[in-house]
N, CA and C atoms as a LAMMPS dump frame, in Angstrom:
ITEM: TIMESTEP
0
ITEM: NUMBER OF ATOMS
147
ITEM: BOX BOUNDS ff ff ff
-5.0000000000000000e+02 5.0000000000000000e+02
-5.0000000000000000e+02 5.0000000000000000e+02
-5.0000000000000000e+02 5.0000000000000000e+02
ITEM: ATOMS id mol type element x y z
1 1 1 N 0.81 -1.204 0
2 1 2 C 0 0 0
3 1 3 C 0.848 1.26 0
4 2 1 N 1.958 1.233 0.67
5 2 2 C 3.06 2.401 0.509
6 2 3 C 3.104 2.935 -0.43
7 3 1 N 3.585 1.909 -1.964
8 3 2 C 4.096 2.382 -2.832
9 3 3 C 3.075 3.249 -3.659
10 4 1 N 1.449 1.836 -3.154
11 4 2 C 0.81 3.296 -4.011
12 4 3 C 0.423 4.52 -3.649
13 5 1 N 0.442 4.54 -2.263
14 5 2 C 0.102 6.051 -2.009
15 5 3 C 1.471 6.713 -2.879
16 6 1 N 2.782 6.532 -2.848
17 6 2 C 3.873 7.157 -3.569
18 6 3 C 3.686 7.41 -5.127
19 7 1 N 3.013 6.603 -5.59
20 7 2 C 2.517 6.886 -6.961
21 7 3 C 1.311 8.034 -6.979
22 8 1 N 0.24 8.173 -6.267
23 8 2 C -0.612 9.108 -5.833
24 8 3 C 0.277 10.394 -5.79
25 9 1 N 1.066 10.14 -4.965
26 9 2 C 1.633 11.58 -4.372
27 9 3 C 2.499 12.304 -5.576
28 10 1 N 2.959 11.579 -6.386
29 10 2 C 3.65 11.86 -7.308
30 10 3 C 3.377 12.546 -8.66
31 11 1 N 2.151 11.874 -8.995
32 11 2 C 1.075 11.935 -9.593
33 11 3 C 0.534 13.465 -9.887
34 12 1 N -0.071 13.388 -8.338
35 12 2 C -0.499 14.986 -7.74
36 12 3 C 0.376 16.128 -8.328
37 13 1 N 1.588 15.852 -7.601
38 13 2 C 2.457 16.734 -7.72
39 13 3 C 3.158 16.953 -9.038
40 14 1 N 2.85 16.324 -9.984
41 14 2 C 3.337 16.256 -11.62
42 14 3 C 2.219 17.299 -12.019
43 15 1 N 0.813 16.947 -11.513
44 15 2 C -0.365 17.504 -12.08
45 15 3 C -0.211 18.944 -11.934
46 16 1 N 0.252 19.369 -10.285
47 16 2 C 0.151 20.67 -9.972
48 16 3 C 1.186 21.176 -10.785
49 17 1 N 2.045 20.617 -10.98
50 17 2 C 3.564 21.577 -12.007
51 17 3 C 3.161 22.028 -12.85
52 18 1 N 2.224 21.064 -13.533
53 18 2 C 1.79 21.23 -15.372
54 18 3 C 0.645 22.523 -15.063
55 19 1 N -0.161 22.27 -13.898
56 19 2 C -0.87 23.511 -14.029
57 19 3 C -0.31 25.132 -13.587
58 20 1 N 0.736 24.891 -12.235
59 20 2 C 1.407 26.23 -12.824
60 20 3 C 1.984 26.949 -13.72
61 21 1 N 2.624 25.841 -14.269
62 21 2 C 3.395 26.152 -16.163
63 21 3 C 2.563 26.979 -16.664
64 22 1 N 1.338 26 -16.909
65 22 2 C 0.196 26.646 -18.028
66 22 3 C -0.277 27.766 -17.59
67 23 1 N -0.294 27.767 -15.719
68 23 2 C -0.967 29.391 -15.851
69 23 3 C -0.043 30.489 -15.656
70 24 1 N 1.481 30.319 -15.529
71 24 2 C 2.462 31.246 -16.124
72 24 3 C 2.653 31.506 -17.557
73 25 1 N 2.258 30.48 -18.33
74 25 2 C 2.529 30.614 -19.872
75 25 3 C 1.051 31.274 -20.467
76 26 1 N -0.162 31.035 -19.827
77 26 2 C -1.16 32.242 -19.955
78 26 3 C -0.88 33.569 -19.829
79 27 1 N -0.334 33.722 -18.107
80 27 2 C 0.03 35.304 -18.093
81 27 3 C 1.117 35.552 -19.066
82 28 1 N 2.026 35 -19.597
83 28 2 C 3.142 35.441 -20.644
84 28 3 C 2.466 36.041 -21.427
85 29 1 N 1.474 35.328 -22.012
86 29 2 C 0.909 35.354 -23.356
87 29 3 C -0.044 36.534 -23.422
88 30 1 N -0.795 36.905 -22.168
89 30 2 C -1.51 38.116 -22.247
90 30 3 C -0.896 39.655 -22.245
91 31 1 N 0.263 39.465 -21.687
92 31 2 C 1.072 40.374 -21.844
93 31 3 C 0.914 41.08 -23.646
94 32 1 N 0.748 42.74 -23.218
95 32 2 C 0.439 43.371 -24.59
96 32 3 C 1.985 43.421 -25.12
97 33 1 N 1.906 43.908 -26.245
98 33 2 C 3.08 43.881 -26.812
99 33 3 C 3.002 45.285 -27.713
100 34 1 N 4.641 45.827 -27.498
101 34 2 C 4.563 47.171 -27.754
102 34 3 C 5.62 48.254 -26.793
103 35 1 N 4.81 49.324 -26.787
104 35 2 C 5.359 49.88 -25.572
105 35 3 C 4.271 50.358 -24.6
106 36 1 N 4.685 50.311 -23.337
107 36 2 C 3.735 50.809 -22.213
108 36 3 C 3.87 52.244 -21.938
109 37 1 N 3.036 53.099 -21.795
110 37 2 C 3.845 54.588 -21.147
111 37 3 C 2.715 54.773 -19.849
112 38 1 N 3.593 54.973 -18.613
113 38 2 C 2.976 55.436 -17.412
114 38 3 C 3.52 56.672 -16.908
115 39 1 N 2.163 56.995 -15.941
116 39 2 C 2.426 58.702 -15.792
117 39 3 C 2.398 58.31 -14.332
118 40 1 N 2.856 58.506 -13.291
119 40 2 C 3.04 58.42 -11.962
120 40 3 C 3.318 59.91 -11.475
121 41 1 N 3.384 59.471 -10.073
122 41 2 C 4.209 60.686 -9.019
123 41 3 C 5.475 60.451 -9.65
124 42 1 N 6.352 59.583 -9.87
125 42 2 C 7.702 59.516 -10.028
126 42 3 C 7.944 59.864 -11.498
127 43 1 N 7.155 60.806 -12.349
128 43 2 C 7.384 61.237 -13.427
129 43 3 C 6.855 59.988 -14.673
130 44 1 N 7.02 60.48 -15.878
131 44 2 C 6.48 59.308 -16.749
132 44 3 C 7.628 58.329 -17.294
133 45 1 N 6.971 57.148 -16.985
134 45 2 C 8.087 55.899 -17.231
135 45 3 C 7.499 55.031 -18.735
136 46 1 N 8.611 54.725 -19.396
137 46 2 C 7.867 54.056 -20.69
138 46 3 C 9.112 52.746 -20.811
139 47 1 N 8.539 51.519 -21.108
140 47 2 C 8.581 50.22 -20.982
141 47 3 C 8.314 49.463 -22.39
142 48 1 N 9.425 49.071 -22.909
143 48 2 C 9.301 48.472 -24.268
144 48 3 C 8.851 46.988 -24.008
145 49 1 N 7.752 46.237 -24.56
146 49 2 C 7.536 45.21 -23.59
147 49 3 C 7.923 43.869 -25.21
C-alpha cells in the first residue's frame, strides 16, 4: 500500500507543475506587446515590452 500512495503523491504533484506552467505561460501570453507609457508621481516611465 506504501508504494501506491507514492505513486498518488507523485502523480499529484506532476499535475500541480503542469498547471502552474500553463498558468504562467497564460500570463506570458496576455502580456500586450509594444510599448507601455505610465504617468506616476515619479514622473512618466515608458517600458518596451
Amino acid at each position: 500500500m506504501g508504494s501506491r500512495s507514492l505513486l498518488y503523491l507523485v502523480v499529484g504533484a506532476l499535475c500541480v507543475v503542469v498547471a502552474v506552467l500553463g498558468y504562467r505561460l497564460y500570463q506570458e501570453e496576455r502580456k500586450p506587446d509594444g510599448v507601455e507609457i505610465s504617468i506616476g508621481q515619479g514622473g512618466v516611465s515608458i517600458e518596451k515590452n
